[in-house]
C-alpha positions in Angstrom: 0.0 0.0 0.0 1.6 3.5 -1.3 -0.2 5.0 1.8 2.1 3.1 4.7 4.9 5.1 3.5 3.2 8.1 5.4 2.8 7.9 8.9 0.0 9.2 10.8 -0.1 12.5 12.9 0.0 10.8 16.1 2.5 8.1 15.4 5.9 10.2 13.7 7.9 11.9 15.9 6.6 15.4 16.1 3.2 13.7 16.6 4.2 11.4 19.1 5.6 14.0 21.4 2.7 16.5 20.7 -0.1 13.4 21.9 2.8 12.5 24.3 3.6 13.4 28.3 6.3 15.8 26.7 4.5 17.6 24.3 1.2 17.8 26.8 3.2 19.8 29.5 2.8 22.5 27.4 -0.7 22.3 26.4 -1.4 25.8 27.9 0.1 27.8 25.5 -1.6 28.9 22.1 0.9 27.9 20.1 1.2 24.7 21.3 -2.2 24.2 20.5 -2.2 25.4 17.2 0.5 22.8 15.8 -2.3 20.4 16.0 -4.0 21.6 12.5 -1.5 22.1 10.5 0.7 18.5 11.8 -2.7 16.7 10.9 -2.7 18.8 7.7 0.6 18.0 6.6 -0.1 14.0 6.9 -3.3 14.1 5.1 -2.2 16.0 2.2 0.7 13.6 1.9 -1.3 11.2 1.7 -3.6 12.6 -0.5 -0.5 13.5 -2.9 0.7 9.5 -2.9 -3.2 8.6 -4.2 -2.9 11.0 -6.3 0.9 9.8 -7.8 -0.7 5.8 -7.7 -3.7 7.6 -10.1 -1.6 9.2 -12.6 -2.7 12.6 -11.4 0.6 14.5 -11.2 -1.9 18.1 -11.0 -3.6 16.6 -8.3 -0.7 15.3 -6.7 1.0 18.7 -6.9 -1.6 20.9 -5.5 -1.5 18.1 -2.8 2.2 18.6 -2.1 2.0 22.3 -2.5 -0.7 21.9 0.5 1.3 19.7 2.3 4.5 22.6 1.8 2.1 25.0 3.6 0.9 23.3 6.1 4.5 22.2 7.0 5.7 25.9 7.2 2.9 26.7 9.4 3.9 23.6 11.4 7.7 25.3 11.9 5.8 29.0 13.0 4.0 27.4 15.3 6.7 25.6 17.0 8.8 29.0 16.7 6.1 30.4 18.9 6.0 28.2 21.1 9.7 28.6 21.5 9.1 32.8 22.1 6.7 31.8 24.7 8.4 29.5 26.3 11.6 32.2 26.2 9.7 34.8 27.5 8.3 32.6 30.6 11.7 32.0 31.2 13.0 35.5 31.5 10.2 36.9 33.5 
């Protein structure tokens, strides 16, 4: 199956620490909670791109990984957030 190549949100790494004791300690902030769109988005336009690729569709499949792209860089501004908040707990 072209699909098990891509895990799901809750069992990669980011997604594993996010759904995790680790990740959870932070569930406070805003910008924690906000990684949890985007990370699912990023794994379901992946996969979405893949069934795309097995169909011939190489538009589809682009728009798909174009999707995916966006989703990931939101992924990274959230977790920079998160970083600033966690920075300026740290200094108060």
């Amino acid at each position: 199956d072209i699909n098990s190549k891509i895990t799901m949100h809750d069992q990669c790494r980011l997604g594993k620490w996010y759904y995790g004791f680790e990740g959870q300690q932070f569930s406070n902030y805003y910008s924690f909670r906000s990684l949890e769109a985007p990370h699912k988005e990023v794994h379901t336009a992946g996969h979405s791109a893949l069934n795309y690729f097995a169909a011939g569709d190489m538009n589809a499949m682009s728009q798909e990984l174009d999707r995916m792209e966006r989703s990931s860089n939101e992924v990274v501004n959230q977790l920079e957030m998160l970083a600033v908040d966690l920075l300026k707990e740290t200094t108060l």
